[in-house]
Backbone as CSV, one residue per row, in Angstrom:
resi,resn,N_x,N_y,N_z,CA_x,CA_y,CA_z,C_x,C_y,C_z
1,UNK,-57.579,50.410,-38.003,-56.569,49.619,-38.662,-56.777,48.164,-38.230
2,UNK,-56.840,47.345,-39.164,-57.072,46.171,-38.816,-56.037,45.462,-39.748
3,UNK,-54.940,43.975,-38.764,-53.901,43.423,-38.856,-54.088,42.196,-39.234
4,UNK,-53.878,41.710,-40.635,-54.394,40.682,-41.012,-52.735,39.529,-40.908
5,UNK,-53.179,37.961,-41.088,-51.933,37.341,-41.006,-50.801,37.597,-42.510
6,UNK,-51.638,37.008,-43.493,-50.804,37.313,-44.830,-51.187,38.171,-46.059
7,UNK,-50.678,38.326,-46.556,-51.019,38.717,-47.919,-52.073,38.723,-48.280
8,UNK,-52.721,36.944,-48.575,-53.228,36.651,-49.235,-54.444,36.673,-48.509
9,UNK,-54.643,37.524,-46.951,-55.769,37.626,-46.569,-56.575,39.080,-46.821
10,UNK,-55.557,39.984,-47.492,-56.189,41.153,-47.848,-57.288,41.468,-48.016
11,UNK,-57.713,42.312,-47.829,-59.193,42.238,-49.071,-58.984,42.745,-50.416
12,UNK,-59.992,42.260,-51.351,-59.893,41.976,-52.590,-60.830,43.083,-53.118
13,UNK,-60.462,43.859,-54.631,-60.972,44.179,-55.110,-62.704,44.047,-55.228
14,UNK,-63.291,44.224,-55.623,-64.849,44.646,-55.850,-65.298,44.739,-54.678
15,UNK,-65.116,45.503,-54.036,-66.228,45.722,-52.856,-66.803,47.070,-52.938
16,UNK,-68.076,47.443,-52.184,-68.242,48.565,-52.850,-67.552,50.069,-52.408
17,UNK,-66.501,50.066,-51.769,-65.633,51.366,-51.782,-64.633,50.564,-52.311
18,UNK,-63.974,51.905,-53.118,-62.668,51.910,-53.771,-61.636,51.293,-52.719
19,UNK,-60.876,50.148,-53.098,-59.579,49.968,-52.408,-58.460,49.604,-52.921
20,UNK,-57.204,50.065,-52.366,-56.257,50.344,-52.734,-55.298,49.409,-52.410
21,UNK,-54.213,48.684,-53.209,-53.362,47.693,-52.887,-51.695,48.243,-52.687
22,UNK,-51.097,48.556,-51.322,-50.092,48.950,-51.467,-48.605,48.471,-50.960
23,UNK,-47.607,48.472,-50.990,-46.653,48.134,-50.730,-45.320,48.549,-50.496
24,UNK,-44.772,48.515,-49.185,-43.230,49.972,-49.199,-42.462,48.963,-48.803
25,UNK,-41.326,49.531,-48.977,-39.811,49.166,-48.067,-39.486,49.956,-47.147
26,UNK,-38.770,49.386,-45.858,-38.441,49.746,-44.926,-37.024,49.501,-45.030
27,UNK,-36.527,50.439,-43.681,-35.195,50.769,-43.981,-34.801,48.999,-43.839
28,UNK,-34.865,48.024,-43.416,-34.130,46.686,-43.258,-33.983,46.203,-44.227
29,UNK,-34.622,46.956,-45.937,-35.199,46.069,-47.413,-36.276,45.045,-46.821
30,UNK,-37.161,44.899,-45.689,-38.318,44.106,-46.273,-39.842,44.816,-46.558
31,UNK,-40.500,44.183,-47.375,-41.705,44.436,-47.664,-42.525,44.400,-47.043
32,UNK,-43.598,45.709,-46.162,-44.771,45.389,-45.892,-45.991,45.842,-46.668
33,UNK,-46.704,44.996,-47.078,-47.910,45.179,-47.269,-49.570,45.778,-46.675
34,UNK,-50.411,46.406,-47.614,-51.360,47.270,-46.963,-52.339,47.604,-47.737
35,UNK,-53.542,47.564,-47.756,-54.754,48.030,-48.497,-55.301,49.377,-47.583
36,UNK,-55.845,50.146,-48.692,-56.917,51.733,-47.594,-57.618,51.637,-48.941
37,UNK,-59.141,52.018,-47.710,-60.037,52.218,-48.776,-60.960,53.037,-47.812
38,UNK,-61.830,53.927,-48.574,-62.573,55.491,-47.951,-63.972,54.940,-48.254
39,UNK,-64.818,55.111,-46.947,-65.699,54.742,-47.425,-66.580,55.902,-47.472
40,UNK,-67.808,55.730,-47.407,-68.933,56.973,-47.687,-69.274,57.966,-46.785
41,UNK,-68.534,57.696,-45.622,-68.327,58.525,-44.192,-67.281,59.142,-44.467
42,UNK,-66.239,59.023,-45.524,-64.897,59.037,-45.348,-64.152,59.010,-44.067
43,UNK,-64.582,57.434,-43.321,-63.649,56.614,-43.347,-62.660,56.108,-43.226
44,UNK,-61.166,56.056,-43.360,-59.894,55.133,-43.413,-59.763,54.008,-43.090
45,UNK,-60.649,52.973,-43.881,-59.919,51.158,-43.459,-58.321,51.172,-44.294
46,UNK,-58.236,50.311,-42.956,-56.560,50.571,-43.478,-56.674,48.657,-43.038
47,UNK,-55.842,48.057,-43.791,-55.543,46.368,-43.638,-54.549,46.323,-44.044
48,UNK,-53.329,45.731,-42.568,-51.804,45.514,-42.813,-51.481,44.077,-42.510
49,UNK,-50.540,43.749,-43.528,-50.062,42.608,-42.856,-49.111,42.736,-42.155
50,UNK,-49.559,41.464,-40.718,-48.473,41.615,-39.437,-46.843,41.600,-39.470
51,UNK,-46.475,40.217,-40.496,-45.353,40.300,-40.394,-44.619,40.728,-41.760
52,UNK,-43.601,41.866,-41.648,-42.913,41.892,-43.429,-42.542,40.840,-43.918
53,UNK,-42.552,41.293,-45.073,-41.668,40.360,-46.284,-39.783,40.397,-46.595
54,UNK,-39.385,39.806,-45.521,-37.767,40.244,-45.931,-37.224,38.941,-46.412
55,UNK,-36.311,39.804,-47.703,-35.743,38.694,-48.696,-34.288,37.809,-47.711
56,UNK,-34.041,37.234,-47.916,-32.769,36.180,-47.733,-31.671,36.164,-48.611
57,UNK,-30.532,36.335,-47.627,-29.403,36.374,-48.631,-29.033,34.987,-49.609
58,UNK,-28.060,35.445,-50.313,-27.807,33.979,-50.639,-26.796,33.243,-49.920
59,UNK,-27.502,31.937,-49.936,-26.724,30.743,-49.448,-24.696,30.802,-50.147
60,UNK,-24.563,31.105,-49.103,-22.799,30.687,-49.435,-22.418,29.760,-49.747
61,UNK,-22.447,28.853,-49.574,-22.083,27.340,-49.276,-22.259,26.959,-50.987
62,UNK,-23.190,26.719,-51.461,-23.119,26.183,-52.962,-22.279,27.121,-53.537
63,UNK,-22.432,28.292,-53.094,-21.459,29.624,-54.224,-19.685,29.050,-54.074
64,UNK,-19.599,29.364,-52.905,-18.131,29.201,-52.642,-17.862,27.632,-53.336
65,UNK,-18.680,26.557,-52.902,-18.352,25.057,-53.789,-17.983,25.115,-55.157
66,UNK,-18.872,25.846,-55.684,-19.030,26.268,-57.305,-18.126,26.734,-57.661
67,UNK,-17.511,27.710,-56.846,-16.430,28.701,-57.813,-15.251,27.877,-57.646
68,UNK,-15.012,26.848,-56.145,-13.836,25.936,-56.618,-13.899,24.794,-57.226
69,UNK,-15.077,24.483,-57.393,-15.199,22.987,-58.215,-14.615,23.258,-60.141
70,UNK,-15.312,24.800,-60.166,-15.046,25.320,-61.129,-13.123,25.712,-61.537
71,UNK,-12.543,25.981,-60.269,-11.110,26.154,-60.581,-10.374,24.659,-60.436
72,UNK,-10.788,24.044,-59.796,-10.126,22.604,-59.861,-10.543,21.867,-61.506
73,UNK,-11.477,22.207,-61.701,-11.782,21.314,-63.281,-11.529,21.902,-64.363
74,UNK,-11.231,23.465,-64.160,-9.990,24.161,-65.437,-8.501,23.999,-65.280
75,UNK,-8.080,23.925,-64.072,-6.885,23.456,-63.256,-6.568,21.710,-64.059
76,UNK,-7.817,21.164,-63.688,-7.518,19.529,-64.552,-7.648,19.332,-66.106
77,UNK,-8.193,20.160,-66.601,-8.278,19.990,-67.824,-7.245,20.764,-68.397
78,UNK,-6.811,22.147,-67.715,-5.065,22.416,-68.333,-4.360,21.577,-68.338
79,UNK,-3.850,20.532,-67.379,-2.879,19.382,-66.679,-2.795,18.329,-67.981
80,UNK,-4.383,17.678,-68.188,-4.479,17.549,-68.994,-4.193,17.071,-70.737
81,UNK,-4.408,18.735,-70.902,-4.013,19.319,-72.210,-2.589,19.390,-72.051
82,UNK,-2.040,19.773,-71.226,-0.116,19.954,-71.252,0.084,18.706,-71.734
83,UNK,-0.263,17.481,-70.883,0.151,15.949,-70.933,0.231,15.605,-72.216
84,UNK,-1.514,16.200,-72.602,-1.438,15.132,-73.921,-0.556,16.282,-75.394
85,UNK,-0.633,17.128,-74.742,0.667,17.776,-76.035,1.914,17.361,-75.617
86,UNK,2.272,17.174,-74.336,3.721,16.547,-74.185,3.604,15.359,-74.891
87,UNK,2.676,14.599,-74.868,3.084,13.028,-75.493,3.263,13.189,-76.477
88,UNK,2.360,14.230,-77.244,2.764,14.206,-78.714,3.648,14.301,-79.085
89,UNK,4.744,15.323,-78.665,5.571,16.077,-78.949,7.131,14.660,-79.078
90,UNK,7.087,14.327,-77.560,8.014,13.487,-77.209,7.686,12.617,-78.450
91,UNK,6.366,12.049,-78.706,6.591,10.957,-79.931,6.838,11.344,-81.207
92,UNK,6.750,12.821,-81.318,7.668,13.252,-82.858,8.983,13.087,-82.792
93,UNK,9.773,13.805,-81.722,10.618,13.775,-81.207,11.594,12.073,-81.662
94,UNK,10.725,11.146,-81.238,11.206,9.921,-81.266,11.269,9.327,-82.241
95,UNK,10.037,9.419,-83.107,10.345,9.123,-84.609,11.078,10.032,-85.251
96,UNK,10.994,10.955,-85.170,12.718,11.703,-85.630,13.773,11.173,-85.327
97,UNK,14.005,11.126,-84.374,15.393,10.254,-83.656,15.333,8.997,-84.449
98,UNK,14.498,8.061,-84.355,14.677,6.657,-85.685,14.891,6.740,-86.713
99,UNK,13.881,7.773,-87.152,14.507,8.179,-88.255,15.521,8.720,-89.162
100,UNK,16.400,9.208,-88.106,17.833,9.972,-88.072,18.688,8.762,-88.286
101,UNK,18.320,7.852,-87.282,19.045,6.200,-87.014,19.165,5.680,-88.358
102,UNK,17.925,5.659,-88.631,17.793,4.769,-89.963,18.778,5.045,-90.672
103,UNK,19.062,6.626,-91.125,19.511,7.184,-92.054,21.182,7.243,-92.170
104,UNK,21.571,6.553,-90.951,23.150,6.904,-90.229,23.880,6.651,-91.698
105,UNK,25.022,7.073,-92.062,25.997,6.809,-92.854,27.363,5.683,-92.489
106,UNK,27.129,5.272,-91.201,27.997,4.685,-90.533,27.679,3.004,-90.374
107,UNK,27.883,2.247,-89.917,27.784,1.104,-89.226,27.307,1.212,-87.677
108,UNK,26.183,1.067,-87.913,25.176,1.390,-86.493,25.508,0.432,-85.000
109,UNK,26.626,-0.312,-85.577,27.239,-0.903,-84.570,28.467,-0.407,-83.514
110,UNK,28.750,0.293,-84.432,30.160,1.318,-83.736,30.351,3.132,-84.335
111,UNK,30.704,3.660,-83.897,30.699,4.917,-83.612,32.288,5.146,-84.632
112,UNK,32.515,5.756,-85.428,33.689,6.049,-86.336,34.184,7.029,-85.585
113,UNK,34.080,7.731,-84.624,35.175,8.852,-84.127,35.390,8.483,-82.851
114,UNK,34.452,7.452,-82.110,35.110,6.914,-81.377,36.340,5.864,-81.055
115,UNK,37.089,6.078,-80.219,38.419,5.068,-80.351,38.113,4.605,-78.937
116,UNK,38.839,3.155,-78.693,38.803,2.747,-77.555,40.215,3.218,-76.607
117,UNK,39.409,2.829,-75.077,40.187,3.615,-74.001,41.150,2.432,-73.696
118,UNK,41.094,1.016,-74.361,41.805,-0.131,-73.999,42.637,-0.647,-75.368
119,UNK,43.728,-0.841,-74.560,44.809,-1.302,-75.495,45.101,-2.490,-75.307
120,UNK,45.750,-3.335,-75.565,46.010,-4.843,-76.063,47.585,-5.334,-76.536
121,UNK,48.170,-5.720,-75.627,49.346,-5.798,-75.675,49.878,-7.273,-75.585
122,UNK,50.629,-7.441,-76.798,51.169,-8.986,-76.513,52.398,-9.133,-76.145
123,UNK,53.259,-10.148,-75.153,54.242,-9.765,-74.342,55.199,-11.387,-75.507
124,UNK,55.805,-10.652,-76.235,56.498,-12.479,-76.892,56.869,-13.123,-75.920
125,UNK,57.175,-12.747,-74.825,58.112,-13.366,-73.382,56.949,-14.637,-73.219
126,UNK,55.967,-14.053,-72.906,55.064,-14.695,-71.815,54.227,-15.772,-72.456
127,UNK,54.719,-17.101,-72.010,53.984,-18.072,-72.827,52.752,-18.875,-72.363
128,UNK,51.659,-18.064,-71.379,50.804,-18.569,-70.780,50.603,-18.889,-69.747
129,UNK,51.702,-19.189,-68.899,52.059,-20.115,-68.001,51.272,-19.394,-66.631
């Protein structure tokens, strides 16, 4: 058995015994790699690479950023959308109301069912003094 550094030091196809390119998982999920090939003695070259191939989780840090950058900018764009339908609304609202004004039947200066809370009394007695 002979322990090569990477992969890519394997040996390669065409040589003159058959060889074989193989690859397992181990219980940790990483990959090691391995060629066997028989030669005319039969043989067993066996060529492993030293260190496995183990994958990497993913990075947290951008994930977790993402998923709140993502709730803060549906969060702002609801806020938003409320606002700008409130404005609308309030400015129908308001031209209705003028328009109601416009339309008064009354003298827009005084109120017809209102009466005043002050009375006005002249005293013949009292001549200024």
């Amino acid at each position: 058995m002979t322990l090569v550094e990477s992969r890519d030091k394997l040996p390669q196809p065409g040589q003159p015994d058959p060889l074989t390119h193989c690859k397992e998982k181990d219980v940790d999920d990483c990959w090691f790699y391995f060629t066997y090939s028989v030669n005319a003695n039969n043989d067993a070259i066996v060529h492993v690479v030293e260190t496995p191939e183990c994958p990497t989780g993913p990075d947290i840090i951008p994930i977790v950023a993402g998923v709140v950058a993502g709730i803060v900018l549906i969060g702002l764009a609801l806020l938003l959308i409320w606002k700008l339908l409130m404005i609308i609304h309030d400015r129908r609202e308001f031209a209705k109301f003028e328009k109601e004004k416009m339309n008064a039947k009354w003298d827009t200066g005084e109120n017809p069912i209102y009466k005043s809370a002050v009375t006005t009394v002249v005293n013949p007695k009292y001549e200024g003094k």
